[in-house]
N, C-alpha and C positions, 0 to 999 in steps of 0.2 A: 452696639458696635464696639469692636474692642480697637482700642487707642495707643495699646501698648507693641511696640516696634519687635517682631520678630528674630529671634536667638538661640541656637543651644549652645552649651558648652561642650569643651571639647571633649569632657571625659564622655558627653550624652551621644555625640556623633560619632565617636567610637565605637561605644556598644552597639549604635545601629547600624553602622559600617555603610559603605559607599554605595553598596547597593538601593541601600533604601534611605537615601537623605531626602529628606522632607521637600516639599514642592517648592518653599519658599528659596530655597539655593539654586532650586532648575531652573531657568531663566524661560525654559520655553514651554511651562505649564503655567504663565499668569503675566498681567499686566507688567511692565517692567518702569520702575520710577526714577527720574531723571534727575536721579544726585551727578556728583562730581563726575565718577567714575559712570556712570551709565550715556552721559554728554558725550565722553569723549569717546564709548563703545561704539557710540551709535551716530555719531555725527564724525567720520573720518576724519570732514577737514575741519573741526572746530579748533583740535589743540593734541599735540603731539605727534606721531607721525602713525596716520591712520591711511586707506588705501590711497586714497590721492598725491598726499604728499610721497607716498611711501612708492609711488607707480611712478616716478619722476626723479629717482634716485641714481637713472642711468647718468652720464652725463651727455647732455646736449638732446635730452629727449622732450619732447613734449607731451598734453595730454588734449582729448577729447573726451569729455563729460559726455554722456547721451543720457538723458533726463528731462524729467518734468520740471518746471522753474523750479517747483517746490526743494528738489536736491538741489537745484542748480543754484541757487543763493547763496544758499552756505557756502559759496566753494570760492564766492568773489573775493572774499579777503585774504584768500588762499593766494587765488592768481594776483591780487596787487600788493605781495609782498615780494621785497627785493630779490630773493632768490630764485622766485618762480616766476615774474611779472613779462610777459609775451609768449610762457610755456602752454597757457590753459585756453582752451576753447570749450566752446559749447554748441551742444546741437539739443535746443527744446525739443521734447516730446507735446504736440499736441495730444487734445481729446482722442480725435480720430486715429492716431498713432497707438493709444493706449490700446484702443479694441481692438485692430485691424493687425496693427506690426509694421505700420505703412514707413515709419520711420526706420526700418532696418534698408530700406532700397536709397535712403540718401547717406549713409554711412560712409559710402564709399568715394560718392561725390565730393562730399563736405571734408574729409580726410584729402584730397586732391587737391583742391580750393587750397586749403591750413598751410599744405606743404609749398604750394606754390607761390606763397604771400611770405612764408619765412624767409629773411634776410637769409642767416645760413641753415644751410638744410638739414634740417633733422637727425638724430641717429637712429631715432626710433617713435613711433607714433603709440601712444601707451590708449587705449579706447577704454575707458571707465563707466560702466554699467550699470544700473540701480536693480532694487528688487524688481522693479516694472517686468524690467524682461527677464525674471528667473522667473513670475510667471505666466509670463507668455512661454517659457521655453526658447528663448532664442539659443540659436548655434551661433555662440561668435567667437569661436574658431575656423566657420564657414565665413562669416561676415570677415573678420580680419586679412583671413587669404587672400578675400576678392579687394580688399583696399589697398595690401601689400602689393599683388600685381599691377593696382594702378599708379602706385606712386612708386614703387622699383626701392622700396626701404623695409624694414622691418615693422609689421603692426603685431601687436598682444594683448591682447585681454586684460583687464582684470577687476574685479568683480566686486562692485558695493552693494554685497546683499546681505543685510540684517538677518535675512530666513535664516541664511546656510549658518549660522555662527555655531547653531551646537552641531553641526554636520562632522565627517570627515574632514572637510576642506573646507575650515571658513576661512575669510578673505583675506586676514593678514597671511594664512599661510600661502593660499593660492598666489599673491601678490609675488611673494620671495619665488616663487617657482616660476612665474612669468619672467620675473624680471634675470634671472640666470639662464633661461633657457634660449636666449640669444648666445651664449657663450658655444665654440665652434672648437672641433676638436683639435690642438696642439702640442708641439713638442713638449715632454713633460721637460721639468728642470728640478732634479733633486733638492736644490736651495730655494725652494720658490713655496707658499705657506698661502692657502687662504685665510682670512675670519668671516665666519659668516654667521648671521643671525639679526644684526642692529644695522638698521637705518641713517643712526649715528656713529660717531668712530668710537672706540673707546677712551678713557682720558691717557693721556699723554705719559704719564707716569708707572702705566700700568705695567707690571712687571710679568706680563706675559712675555712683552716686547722682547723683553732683556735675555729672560728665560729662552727663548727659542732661537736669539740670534748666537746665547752660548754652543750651540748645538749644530752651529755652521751655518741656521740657513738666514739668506742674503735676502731675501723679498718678502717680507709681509704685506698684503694687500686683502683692503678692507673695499666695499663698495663703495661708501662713503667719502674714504680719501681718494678716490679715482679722480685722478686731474683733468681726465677726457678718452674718449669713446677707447680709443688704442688703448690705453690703458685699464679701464674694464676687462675688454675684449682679451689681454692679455693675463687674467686671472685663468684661464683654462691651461696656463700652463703649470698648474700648482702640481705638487708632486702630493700632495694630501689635502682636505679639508678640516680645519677647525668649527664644530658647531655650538656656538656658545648660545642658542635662544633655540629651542624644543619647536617655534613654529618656522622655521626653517631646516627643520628632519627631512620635509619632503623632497626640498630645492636639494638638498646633499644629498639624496637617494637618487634623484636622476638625474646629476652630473654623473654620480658614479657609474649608471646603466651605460651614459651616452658617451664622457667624454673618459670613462675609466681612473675616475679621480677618486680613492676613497676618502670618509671621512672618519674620522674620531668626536664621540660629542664631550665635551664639559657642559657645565651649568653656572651660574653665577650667584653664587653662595657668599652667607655672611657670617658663616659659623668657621671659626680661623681653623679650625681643624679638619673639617671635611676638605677645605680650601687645602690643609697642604696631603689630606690623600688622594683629593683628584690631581694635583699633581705628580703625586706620587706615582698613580695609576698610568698617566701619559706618559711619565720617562722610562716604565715599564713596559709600555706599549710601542714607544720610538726605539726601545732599548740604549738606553743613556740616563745618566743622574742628572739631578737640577739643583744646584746651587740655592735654593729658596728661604733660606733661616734667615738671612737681613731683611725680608721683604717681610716674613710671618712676623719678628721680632717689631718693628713698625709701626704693622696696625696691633697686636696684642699690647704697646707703650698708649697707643691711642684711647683703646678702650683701657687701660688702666687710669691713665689720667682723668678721662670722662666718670668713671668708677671713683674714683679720689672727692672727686668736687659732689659727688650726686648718687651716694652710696646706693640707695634705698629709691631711685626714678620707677617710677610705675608708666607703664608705654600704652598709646594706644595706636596699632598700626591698622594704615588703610593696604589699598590696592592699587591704588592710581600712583604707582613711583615705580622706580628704577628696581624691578626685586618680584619677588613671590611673597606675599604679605605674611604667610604660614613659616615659609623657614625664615623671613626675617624675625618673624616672632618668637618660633625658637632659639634662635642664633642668641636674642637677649635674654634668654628667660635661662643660658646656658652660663652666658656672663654673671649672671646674680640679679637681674633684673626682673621686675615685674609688670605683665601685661594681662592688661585687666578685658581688652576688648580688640578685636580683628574683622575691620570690613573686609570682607572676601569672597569669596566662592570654591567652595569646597569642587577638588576636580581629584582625577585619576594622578595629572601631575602633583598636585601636592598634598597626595592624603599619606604618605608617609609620612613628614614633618605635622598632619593632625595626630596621626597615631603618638607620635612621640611628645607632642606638646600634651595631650591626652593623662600623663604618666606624670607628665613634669608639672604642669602645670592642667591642673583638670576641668578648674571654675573657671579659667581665661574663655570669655564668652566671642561665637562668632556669629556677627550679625551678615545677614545680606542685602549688601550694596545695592542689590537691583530692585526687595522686596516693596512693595508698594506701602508696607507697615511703617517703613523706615521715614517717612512723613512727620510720625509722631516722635521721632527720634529726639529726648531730651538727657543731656550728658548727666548720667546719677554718681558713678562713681571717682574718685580721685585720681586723677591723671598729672601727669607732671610732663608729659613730654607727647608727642605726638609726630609719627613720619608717615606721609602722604599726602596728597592733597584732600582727597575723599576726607580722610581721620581729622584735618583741620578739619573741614567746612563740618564737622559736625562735633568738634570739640573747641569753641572758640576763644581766641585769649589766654592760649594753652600755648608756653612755646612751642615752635613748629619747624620741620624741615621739609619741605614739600618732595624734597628727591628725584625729581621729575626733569631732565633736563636732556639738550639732544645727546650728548656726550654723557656716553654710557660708563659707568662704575662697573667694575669686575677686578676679580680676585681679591687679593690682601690690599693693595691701594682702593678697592673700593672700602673698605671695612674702615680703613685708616681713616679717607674722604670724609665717610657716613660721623663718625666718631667727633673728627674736629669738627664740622656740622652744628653736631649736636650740642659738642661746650659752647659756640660760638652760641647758639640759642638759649642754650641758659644763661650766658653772661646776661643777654638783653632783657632777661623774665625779671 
């Protein structure tokens, strides 16, 4: 039996190119092992914002679970915390429901009931669905209509199916596309900006903010800071969309069918360079310059100062944080930094940044998060620092920055963020 925890390096994943990466990274040719990162895949409401919490992001909406206890458990600590606690209901799936479907005819009932017991009434009834019924096949786009008719409010799908994840449409994306698609067409407002992509707002300091209000426009609106339903509801009057997270491409492709909003994407990069030519790109594309060199100057004093104290850090980055584990690992390895090890998942989105860590750094090894091997996972090599939760739990006693928090990091304040983070953790070492 071999004991030793599955890995290539990136110069080996390279030569095999994406097409043919080994089984142990495809998550849906083998059993998958329930590290850090594979909990919070596969358990939405365990920790961070996965479809449940993520399906309740309208404001004033509630949810209904339909589930076997077995999902339905996990999701009580969910509904008795203070943000969510009178939002979550439940409707068990017996035995007989599993074989039959008999549980899809009280959906509508139980959605009636929920609404009619709420103090105030809903904006929206969100019906969260397990693998059960992806297969059975349920329509519950058929199911939601006949519940919306009964209760005269908005119901939407959205969808905790494990299956779908390497599909087209797994559920966080599906989720963002449910949850926009209540937005109703209105007057545009040339001053008016979505963000879309994060669950959470971004941090406060982030010099998107600054940058776009130089440029005249008066409303940024994020979903997360939506004070109440009006104000959601009032994102369809954006004169463009911002898409800073790849799984809300689809939610920005059909506003723009439906309500004629186009989008622009960014990404949330830790490489201070790319950071100032995607901005570069956008003032390009708004046709206007961006003021950006005090913001770039900032995080580049951060990582030099981190650089000062801890010339020679060797990193090991997970996947469970705020980031793409591949370009945050480039990002370091461009600073002068060495990264000896990458839990991840090699994908279409970030086999660029393998290609080039490939070149940069060739032996920088990536293990899979998900692989069953990763059991035997015993830390060999010298680490000095480590960012993610996954990379702790399996580098331990290794300064750490978990990165992982609802307030989301981007641009040059994130890099800055990440940077003092990071001395603050080496003080403690």
């Amino acid at each position: 039996m071999n004991t030793s925890p599955f890995y290539q390096t990136t110069r080996q994943l390279a030569e095999e190119g994406l097409d043919r990466l080994p089984k142990a990274y495809r998550t849906n040719t083998h059993l998958i092992y329930s590290s850090p990162a594979a909990l919070a895949f596969n358990s939405p409401g365990a920790e961070g914002f996965g479809v449940k919490r993520a399906g309740l992001a309208i404001p004033d909406s509630i949810m209904l679970l339909v589930s076997p206890g077995c999902c339905g458990r996990n999701t009580t600590g969910l509904g008795n915390a203070s943000a969510y606690k009178g939002r979550m209901f439940y409707l068990q799936m017996e035995e007989t429901d599993l074989v039959t479907g008999r549980h899809l005819k009280k959906i509508s009932k139980a959605v009636e009931e929920i609404v009619n017991t709420c103090k105030k009434k809903p904006s929206v009834v969100m019906i969260c669905i397990t693998c059960v019924d992806a297969l059975l096949g349920t329509d519950m786009e058929r199911v939601c209509h006949k519940a919306e008719e009964a209760v005269g409010i908005p119901v939407r799908p959205c969808y905790m199916y494990a299956l779908t994840r390497e599909g087209r449409k797994p559920p966080m994306v599906h989720v963002r596309q449910s949850l926009y698609s209540l937005l109703e067409p209105r007057k545009k407002r040339g001053t008016s900006v979505n963000l879309l992509g994060y669950f959470g707002p971004l941090q406060k300091d982030c010099e998107l903010y600054v940058l776009l209000k130089s440029i005249g426009v008066k409303q940024i609106r994020e979903l997360p800071r939506c004070k109440d339903y009006e104000e959601y509801l009032s994102m369809a009057e954006a004169n463009f969309n911002l898409v800073l997270n790849p799984e809300a491409r689809c939610a920005a492709t059909d506003l723009e069918k439906r309500l004629k909003i186009p989008f622009i994407e960014l990404r949330r990069l830790f490489q201070i360079d790319k950071i100032s030519s995607q901005y570069g790109a956008l003032a390009a594309a708004l046709g206007v310059t961006f003021e950006d060199e005090p913001y770039r100057e900032k995080a580049m004093e951060a990582v030099a100062h981190f650089k000062e104290v801890h010339p020679d850090a060797i990193f090991a980055v997970g996947e469970f944080m705020n980031g793409d584990a591949f370009e945050m690992a480039l990002a370091l390895v461009k600073y002068g930094f060495g990264v000896k090890a990458v839990y991840g998942t090699p994908g279409e989105e970030n086999w660029n940044f393998i290609s080039q860590l490939s070149q940069l750094s060739p032996e920088t090894k990536v293990y899979s998060n998900l692989d069953p091997s990763m059991i035997f996972y015993r830390p060999e090599d010298k680490i000095d620092f480590v960012i993610g939760k996954d990379a702790a739990y399996y580098n331990r006693n290794v300064p750490a920055v978990l990165w992982q928090t609802d307030v989301q990091p981007f641009g040059y304040a994130g890099v800055r963020l990440l940077f003092e983070k990071l001395s603050e953790a080496g003080k403690g070492a």
